[in-house]
C-alpha positions in Angstrom: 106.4 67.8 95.9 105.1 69.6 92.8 106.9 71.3 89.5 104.8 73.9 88.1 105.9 75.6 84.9 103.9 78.7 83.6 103.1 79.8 79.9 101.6 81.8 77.2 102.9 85.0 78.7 104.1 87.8 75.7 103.8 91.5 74.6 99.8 92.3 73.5 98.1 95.4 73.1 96.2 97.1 75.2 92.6 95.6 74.5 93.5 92.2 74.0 93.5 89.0 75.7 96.1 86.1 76.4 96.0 83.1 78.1 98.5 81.8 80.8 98.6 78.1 81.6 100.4 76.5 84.4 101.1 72.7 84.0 102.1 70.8 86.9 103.9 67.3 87.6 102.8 64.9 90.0 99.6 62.9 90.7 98.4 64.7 93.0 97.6 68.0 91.5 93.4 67.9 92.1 94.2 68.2 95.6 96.0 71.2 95.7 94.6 75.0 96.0 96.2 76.8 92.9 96.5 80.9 92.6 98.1 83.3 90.3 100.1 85.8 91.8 101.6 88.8 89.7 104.8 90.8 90.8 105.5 94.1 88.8 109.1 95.7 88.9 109.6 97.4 92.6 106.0 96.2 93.5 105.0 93.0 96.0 103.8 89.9 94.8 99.9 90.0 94.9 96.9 87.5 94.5 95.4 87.6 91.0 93.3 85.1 91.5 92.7 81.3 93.1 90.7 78.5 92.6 89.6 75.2 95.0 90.6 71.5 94.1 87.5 70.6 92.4 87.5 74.1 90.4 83.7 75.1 91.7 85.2 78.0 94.0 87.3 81.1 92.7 88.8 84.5 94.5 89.5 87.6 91.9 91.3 90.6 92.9 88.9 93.6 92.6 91.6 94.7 89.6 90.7 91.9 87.8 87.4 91.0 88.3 85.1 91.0 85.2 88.1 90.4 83.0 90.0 87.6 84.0 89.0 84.2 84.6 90.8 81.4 86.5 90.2 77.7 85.3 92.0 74.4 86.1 91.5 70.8 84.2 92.5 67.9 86.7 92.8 65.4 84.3 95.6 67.9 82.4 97.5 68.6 85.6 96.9 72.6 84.1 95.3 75.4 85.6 94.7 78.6 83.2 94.8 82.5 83.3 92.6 83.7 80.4 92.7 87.3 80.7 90.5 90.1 78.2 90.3 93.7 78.1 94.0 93.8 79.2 95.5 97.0 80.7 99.2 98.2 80.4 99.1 98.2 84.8 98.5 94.5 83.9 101.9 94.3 83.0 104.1 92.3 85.4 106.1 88.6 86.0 102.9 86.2 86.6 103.5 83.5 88.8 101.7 79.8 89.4 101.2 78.5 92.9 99.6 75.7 94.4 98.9 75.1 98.2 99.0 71.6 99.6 96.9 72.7 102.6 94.4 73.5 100.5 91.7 74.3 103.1 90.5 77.2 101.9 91.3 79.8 99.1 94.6 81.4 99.8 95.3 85.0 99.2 98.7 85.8 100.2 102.5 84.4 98.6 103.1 82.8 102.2 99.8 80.4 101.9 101.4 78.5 99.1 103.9 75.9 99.1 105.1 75.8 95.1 105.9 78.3 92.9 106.7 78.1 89.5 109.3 80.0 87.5 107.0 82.8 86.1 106.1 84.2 82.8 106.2 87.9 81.3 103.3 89.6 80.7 103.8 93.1 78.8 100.9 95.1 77.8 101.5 98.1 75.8 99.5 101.3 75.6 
């Protein structure tokens, strides 16, 4: 069992950047798979972006790619979501995941096991 909390989500301009983290209990947290989902109001929960246990593999969605980069620190039980150039379609609830499995990187909300509570992101035009 994992407990992931999310933050560093907030209201920010179109243009600029913020940075999610995603801190997770447990001693076990380098073996996990860990994504970033984002769910927008009357829109499914989509893959922002994942990353392997040892950090040296990553997945972007082709929204994102170029502009956000996912990042995890085993030793800090965190993964991040630094995100640039942000967009007001950016907007939406971002979510943390992790997958136990962790086989390879997991692109849908029913590959992951743990979710955490999720954190607003608001980006204004």
């Amino acid at each position: 069992q994992v407990q992931l909390v999310e933050s560093g989500g907030g209201l920010v301009q179109a243009g600029g950047s913020l940075r999610l983290s995603c801190a997770a209990s447990g001693r076990t947290f380098s073996s996990y798979v860990m994504g970033w989902f984002r769910q927008a109001p009357g829109k499914e929960r989509d893959i922002v972006a994942a990353i392997s246990r040892s950090g040296l593999s990553t997945y972007y969605a082709d929204s994102v790619k170029g502009r956000f980069t996912i990042s995890r620190d085993n030793a800090k039980n965190t993964v991040y979501l630094q995100m640039n150039s942000l967009k007001p379609e950016d907007t939406a609830v971002y979510y943390c995941a992790a997958d136990r499995q962790a086989l390879v990187l997991m692109t849908t909300p029913s590959g992951y096991d743990y979710w955490g509570q999720g954190t607003q992101v608001t980006v204004s035009s």
